[in-house]
C-alpha positions as CSV (number, residue, x, y, z in Angstrom):
1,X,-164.0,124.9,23.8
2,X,-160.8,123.9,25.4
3,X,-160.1,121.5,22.6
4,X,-160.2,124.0,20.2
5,X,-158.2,126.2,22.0
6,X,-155.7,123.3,22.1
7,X,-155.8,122.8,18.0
8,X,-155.4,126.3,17.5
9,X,-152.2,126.5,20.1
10,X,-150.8,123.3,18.7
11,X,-151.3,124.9,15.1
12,X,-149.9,127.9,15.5
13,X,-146.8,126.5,17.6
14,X,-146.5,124.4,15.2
15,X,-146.2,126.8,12.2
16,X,-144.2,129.0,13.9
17,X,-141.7,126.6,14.6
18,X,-141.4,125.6,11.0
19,X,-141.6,129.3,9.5
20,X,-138.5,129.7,11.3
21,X,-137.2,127.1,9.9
22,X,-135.0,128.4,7.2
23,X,-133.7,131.0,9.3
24,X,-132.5,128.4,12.2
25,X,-129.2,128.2,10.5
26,X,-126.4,130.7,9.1
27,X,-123.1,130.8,7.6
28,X,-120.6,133.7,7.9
29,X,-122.4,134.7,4.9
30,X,-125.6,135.3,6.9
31,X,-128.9,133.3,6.6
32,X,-128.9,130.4,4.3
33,X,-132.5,130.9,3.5
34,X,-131.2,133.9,1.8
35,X,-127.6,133.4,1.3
36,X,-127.9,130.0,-1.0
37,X,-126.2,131.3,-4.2
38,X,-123.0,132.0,-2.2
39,X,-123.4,128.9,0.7
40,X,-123.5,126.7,-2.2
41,X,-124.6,123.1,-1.6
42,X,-121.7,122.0,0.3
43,X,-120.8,124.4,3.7
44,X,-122.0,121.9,6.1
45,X,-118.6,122.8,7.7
46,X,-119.6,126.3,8.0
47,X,-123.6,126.4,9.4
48,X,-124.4,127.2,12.6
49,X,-127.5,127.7,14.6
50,X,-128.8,131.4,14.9
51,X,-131.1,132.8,17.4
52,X,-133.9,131.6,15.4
53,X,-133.0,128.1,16.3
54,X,-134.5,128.1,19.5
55,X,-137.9,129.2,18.8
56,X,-137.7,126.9,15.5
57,X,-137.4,124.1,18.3
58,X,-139.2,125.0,21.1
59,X,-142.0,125.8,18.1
60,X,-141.8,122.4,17.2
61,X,-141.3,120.4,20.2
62,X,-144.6,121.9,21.9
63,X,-146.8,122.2,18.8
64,X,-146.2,118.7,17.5
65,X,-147.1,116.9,20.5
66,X,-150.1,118.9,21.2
67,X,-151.7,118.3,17.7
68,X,-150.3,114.2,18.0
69,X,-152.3,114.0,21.1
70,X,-155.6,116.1,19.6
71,X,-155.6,113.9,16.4
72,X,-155.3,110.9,18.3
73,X,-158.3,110.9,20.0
74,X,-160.2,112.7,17.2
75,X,-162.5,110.0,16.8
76,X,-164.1,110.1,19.7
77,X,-165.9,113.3,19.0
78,X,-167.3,111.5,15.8
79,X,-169.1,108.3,17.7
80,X,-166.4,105.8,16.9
81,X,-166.8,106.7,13.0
C-alpha cells in the first residue's frame, strides 16, 4: 500500500513539474509557451525564470528520484523475474 502511494506521489510530482514546464520561463513579451511567434528562436538574452520555475523544479527534483528509487527495486515484487 505504501508503495503505491509512493508511485502515485512520485507520478504526480513528477508530471506537475514538467506541465509547468513551458511556463518556467518568460520574456518581456510574457510566457514563451505562448509568446513564440514574437520571442522568435533567438532571445536567449531576454528569458527569465517566472514563478512557475520553482514548482517546475521542486516538481521535478522530488518526483524523479522517488520513481528512480520505485523502479529500481521493481523486481523484487516479481520473484527476481
Amino acid at each position: 500500500m505504501a508503495r503505491t502511494l509512493l508511485w502515485i506521489l512520485g507520478g504526480a510530482a513528477c508530471a506537475i513539474g514538467l506541465v509547468s514546464l513551458p511556463f518556467a520561463f518568460a520574456t518581456p513579451w510574457g510566457p514563451i509557451a505562448l509568446n513564440l511567434t514574437q520571442t522568435g528562436w533567438d532571445a536567449v538574452a531576454d528569458i527569465a525564470p517566472t514563478p512557475y520555475f520553482t514548482l517546475t523544479v521542486l516538481g521535478i527534483a522530488v518526483g524523479a528520484p522517488i520513481l528512480v528509487v520505485l523502479n529500481a527495486t521493481a523486481w523484487k515484487s516479481t520473484d527476481g523475474y
